[in-house]
BALOBA-1460 file (C-alpha; in Angstrom, 3 decimals):
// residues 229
<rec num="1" residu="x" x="-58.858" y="-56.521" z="79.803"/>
<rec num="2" residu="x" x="-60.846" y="-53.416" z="79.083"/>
<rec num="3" residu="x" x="-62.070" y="-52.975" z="75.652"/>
<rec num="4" residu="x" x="-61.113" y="-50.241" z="73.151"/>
<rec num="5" residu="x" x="-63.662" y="-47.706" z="72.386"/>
<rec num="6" residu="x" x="-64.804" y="-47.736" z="68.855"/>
<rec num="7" residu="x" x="-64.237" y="-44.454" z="67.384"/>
<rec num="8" residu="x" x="-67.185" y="-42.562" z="65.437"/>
<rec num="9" residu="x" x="-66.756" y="-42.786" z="62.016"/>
<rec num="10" residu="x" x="-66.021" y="-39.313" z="61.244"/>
<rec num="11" residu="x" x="-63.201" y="-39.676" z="63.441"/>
<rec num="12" residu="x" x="-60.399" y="-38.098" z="61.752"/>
<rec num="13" residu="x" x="-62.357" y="-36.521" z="58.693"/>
<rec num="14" residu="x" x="-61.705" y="-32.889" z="59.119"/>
<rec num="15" residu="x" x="-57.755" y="-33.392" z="59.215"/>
<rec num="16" residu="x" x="-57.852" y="-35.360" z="56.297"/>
<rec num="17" residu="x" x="-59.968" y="-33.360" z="54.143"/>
<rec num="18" residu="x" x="-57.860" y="-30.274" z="55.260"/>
<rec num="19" residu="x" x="-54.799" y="-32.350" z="54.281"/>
<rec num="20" residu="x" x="-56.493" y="-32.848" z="50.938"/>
<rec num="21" residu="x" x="-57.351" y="-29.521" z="50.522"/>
<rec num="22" residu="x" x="-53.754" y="-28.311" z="51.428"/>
<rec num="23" residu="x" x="-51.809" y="-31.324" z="49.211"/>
<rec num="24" residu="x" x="-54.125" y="-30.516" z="45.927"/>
<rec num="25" residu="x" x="-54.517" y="-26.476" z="46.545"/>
<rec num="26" residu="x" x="-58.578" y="-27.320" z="46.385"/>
<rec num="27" residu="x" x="-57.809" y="-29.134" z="42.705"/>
<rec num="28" residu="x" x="-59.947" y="-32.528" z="42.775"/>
<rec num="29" residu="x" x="-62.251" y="-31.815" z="45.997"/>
<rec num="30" residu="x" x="-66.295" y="-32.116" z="44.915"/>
<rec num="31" residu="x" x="-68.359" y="-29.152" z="45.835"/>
<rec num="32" residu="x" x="-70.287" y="-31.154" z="48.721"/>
<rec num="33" residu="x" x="-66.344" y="-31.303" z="50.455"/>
<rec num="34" residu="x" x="-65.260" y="-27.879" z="49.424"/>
<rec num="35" residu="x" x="-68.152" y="-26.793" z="51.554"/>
<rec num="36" residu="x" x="-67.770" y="-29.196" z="54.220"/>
<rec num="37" residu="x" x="-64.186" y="-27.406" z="54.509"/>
<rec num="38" residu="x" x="-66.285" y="-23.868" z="54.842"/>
<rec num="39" residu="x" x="-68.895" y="-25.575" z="57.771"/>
<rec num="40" residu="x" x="-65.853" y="-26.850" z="59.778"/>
<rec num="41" residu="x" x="-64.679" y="-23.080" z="60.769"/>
<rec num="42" residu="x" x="-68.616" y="-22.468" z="61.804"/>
<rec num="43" residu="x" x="-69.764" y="-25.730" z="63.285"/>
<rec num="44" residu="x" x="-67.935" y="-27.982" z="65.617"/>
<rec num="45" residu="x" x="-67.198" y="-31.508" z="66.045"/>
<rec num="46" residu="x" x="-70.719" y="-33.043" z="64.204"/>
<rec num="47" residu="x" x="-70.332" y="-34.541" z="60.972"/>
<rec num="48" residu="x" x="-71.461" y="-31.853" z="58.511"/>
<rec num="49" residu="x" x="-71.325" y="-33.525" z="54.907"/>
<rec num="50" residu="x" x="-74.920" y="-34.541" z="55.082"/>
<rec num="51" residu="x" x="-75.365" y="-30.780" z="55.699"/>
<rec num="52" residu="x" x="-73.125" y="-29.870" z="52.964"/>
<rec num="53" residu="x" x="-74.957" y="-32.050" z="50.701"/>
<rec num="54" residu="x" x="-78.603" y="-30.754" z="51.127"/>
<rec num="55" residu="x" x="-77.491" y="-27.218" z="50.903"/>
<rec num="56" residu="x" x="-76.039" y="-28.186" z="47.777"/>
<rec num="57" residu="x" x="-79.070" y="-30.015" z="46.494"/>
<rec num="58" residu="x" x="-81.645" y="-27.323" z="47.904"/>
<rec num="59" residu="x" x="-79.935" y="-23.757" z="46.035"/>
<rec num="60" residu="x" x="-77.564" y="-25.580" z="43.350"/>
<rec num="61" residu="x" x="-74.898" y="-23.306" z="43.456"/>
<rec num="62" residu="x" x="-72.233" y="-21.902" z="45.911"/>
<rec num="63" residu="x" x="-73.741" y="-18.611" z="44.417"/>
<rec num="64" residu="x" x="-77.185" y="-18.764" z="45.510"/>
<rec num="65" residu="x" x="-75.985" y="-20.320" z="48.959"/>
<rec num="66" residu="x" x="-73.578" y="-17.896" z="49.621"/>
<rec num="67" residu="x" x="-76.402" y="-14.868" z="48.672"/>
<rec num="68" residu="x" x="-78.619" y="-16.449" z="50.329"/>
<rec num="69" residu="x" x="-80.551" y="-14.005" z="53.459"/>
<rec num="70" residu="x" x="-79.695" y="-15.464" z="57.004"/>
<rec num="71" residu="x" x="-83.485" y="-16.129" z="57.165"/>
<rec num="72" residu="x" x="-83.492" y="-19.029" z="54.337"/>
<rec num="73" residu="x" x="-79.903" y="-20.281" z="55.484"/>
<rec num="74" residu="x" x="-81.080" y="-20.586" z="59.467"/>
<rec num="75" residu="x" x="-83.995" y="-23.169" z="58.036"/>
<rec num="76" residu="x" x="-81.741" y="-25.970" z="57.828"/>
<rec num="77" residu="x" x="-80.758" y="-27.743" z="60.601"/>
<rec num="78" residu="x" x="-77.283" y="-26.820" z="62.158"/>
<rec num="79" residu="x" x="-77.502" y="-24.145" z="60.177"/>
<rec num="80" residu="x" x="-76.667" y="-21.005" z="63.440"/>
<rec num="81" residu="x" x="-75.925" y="-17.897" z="63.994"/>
<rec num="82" residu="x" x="-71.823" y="-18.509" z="63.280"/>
<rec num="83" residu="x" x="-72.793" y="-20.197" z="59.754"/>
<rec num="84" residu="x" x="-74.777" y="-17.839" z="58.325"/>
<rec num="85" residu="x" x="-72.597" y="-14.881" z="59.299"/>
<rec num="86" residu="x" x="-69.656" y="-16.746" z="57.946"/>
<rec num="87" residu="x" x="-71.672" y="-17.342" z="54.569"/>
<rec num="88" residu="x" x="-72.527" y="-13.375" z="54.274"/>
<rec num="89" residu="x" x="-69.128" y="-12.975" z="54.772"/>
<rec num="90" residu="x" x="-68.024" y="-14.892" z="52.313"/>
<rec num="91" residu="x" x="-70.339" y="-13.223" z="49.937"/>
<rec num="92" residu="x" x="-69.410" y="-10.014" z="50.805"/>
<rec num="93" residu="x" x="-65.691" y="-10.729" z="50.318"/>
<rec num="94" residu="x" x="-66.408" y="-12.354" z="47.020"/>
<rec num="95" residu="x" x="-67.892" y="-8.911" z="45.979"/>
<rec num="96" residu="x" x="-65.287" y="-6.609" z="47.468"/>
<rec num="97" residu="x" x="-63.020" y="-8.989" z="45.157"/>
<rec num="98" residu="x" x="-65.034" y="-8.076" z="42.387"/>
<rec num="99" residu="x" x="-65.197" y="-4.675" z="42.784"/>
<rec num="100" residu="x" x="-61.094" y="-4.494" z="43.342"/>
<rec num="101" residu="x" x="-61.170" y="-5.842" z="39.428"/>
<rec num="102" residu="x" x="-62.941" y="-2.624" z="38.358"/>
<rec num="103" residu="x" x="-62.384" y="0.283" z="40.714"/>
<rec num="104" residu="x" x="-60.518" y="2.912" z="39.217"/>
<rec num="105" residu="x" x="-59.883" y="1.298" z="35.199"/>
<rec num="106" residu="x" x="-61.508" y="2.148" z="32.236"/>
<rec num="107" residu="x" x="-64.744" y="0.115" z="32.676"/>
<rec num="108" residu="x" x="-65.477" y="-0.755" z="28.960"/>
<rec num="109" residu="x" x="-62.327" y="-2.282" z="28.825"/>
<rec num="110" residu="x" x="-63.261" y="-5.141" z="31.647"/>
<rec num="111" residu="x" x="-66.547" y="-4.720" z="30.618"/>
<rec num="112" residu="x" x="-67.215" y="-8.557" z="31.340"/>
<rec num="113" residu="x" x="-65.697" y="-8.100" z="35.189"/>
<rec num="114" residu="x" x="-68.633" y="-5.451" z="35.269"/>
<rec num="115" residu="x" x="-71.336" y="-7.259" z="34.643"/>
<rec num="116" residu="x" x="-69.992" y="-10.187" z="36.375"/>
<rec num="117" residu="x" x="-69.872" y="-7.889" z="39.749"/>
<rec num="118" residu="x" x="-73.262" y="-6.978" z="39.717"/>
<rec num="119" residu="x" x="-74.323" y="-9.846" z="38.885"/>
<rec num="120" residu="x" x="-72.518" y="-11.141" z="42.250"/>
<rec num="121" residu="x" x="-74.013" y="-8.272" z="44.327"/>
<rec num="122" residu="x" x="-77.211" y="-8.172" z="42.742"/>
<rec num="123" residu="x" x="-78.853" y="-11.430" z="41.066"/>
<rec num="124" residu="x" x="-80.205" y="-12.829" z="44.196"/>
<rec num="125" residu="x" x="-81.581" y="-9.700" z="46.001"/>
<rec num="126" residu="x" x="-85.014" y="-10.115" z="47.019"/>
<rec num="127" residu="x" x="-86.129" y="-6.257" z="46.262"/>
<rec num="128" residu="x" x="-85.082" y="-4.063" z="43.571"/>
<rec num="129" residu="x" x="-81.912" y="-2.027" z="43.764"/>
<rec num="130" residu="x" x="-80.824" y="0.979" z="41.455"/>
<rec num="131" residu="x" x="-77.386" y="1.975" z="41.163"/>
<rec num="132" residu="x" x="-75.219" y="4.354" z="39.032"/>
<rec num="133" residu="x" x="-71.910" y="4.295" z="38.486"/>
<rec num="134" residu="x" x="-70.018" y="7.380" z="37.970"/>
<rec num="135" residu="x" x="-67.099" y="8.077" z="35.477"/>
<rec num="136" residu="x" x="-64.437" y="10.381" z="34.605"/>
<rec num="137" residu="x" x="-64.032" y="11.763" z="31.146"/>
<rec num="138" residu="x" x="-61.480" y="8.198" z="30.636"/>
<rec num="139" residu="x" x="-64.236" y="6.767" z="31.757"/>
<rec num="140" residu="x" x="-62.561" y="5.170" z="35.091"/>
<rec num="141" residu="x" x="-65.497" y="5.173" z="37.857"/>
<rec num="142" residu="x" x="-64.874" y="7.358" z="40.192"/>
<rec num="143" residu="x" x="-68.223" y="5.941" z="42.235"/>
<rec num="144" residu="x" x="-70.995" y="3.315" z="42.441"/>
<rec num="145" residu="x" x="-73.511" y="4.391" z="44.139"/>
<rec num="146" residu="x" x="-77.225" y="2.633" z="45.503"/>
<rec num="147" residu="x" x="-79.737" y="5.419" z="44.929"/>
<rec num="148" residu="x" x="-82.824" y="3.703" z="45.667"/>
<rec num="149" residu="x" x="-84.127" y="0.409" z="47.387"/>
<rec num="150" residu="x" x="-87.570" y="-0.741" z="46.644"/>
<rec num="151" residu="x" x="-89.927" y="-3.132" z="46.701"/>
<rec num="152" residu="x" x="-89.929" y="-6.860" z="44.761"/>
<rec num="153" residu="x" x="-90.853" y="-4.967" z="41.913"/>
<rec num="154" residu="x" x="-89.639" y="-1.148" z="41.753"/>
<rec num="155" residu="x" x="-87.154" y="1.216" z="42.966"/>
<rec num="156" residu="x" x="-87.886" y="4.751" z="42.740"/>
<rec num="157" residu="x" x="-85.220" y="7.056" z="40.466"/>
<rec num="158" residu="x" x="-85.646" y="10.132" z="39.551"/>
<rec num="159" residu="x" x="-83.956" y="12.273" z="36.689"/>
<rec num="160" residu="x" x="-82.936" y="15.086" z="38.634"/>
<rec num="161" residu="x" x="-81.124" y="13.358" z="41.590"/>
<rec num="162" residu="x" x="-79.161" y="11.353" z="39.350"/>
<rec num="163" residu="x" x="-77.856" y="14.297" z="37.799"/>
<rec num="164" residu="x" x="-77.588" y="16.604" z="40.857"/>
<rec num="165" residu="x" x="-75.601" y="13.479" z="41.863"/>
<rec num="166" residu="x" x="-73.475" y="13.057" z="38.815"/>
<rec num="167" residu="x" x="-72.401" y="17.579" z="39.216"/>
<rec num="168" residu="x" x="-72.096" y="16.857" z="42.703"/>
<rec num="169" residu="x" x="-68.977" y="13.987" z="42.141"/>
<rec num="170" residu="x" x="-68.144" y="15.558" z="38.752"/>
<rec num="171" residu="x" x="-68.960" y="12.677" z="36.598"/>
<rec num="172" residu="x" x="-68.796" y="13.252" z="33.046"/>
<rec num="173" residu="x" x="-70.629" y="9.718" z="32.093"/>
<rec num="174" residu="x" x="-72.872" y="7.362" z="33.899"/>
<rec num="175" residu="x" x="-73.854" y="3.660" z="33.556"/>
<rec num="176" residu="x" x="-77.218" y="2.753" z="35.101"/>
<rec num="177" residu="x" x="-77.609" y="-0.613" z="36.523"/>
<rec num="178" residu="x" x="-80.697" y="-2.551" z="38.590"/>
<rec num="179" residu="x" x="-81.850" y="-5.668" z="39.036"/>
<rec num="180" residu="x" x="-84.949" y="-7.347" z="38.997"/>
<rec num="181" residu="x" x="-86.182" y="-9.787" z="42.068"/>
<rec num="182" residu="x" x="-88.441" y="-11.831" z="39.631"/>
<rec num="183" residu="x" x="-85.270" y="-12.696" z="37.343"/>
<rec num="184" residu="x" x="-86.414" y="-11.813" z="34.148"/>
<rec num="185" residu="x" x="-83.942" y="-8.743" z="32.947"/>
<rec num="186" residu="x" x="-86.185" y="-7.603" z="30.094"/>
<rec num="187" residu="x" x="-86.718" y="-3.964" z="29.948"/>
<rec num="188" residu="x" x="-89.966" y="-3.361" z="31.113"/>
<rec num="189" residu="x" x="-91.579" y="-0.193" z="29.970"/>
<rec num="190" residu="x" x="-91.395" y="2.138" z="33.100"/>
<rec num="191" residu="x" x="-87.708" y="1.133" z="32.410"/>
<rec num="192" residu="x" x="-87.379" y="2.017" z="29.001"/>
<rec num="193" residu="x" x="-89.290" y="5.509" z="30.003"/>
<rec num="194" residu="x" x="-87.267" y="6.416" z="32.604"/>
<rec num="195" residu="x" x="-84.235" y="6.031" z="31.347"/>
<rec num="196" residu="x" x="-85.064" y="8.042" z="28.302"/>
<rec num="197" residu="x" x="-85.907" y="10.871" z="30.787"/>
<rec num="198" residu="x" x="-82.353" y="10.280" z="32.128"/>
<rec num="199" residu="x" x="-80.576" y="10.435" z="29.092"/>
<rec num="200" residu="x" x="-82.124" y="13.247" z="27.836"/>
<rec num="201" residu="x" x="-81.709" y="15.614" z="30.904"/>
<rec num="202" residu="x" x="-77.839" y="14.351" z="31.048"/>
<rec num="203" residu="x" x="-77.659" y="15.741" z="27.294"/>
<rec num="204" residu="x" x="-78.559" y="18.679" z="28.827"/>
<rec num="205" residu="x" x="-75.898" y="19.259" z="31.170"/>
<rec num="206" residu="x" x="-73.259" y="17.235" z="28.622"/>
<rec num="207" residu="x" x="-73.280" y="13.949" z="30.459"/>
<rec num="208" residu="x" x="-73.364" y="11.039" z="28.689"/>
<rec num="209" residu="x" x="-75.768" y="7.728" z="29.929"/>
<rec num="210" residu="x" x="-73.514" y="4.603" z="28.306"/>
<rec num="211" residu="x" x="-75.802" y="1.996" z="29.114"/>
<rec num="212" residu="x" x="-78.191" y="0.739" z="31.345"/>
<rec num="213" residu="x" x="-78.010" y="-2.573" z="32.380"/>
<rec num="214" residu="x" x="-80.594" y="-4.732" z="34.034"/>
<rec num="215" residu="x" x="-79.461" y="-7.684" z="35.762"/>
<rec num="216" residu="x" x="-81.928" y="-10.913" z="36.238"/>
<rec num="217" residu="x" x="-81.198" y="-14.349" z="37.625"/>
<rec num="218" residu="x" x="-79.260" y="-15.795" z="34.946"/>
<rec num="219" residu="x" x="-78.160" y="-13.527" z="32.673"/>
<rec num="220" residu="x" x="-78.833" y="-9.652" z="31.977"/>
<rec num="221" residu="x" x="-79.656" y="-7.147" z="29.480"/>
<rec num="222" residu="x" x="-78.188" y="-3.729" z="27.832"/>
<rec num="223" residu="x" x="-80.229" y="-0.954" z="26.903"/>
<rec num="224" residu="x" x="-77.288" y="-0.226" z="24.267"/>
<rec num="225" residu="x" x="-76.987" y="-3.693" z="22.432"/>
<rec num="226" residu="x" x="-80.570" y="-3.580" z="22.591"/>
<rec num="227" residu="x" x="-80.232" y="-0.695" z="20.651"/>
<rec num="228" residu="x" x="-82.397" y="1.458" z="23.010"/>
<rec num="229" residu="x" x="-79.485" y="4.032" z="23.428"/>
């Protein structure tokens, strides 16, 4: 009589974590199997929860692995061309979300959804980014807007683009908002001079800077509750 093939282990794993996932709506699954779920779409057939596991344990957070540049994600085995683009993806969703939440309202009523945004699109960028966002006279934004890309440790702004920029969509308010790569959001002084040559040229023309906010790694800080405007 011919013997029975013994079936891997993993046999039958992804259908019953998807069942799982399905019966509970996600409610009850650990992280490790939540991303498991997330590997299956990328990576066929081979057990991934060891994989799951040490991507876990290596950034900490879905965050950080799901900002994470294709570069650091490709070091771990497995880890292909199909995985990493489906991890950009997700982070890149995530943010669209995010920005859905605040397009268009009244930002200082959501202000929390704000900073929780760019946080998302910004805390684990590797060089410095400076954005504005542009409002109406409700103070809706009509725009955000990347006006410079840098280096680890600067992005160059200047005051009169930013308000050439702000006539040019017809903002009548602005919010400034950059990170820093080295996660530390204290002002540093280049900040705090620069954006005292921004608010006093948008004076000029009767624009009003409402904050600036620098976002770090785990938190962030306003120029405003500082008391610095």
């Amino acid at each position: 009589m011919q013997k029975k093939m013994n079936k891997p282990h993993q046999h039958g794993h992804r259908q019953r974590l998807k069942e799982k996932f399905l019966k509970a709506e996600g409610l009850g699954l650990a992280d490790y199997e939540l991303l498991e779920l997330v590997l299956f779409y990328a990576i066929p057939r081979i057990d991934v929860k060891p994989l799951a596991k040490d991507l876990l344990a290596h950034f900490g957070s879905f965050e950080r692995i799901f900002s994470a540049s294709t570069e650091e994600l490709k070091k771990f085995p497995r880890i292909g061309e199909n995985a990493a683009t489906l991890f950009k993806l997700i982070h890149l969703i995530s943010c669209k979300f995010g920005e859905e939440q605040i397009l268009k309202k009244p930002i200082f009523s959501s202000w929390q959804q704000v900073v929780d945004y760019y946080r998302t699109v910004l805390a684990h960028e590797k060089q410095e980014q400076f954005r504005l966002l542009f409002l109406d006279g409700k103070n809706k934004l009509i725009k955000d807007e990347l006006q410079s890309k840098g280096t680890i440790n600067e992005a160059p702004i200047y005051p009169r683009e930013v308000i050439r920029r702000c006539l040019e969509v017809g903002a009548a308010g602005i919010v400034m908002v950059h990170n820093h790569p080295s996660g530390d959001p204290q002002p540093s002084q280049s900040d705090i001079d620069i954006t005292m040559k921004i608010n006093k040229a948008a004076k000029a023309v009767g624009i009003v800077l409402h904050d600036h906010i620098i976002i770090g790694l785990e938190r962030h800080e306003s120029f405003k509750s500082l008391g610095l405007l």
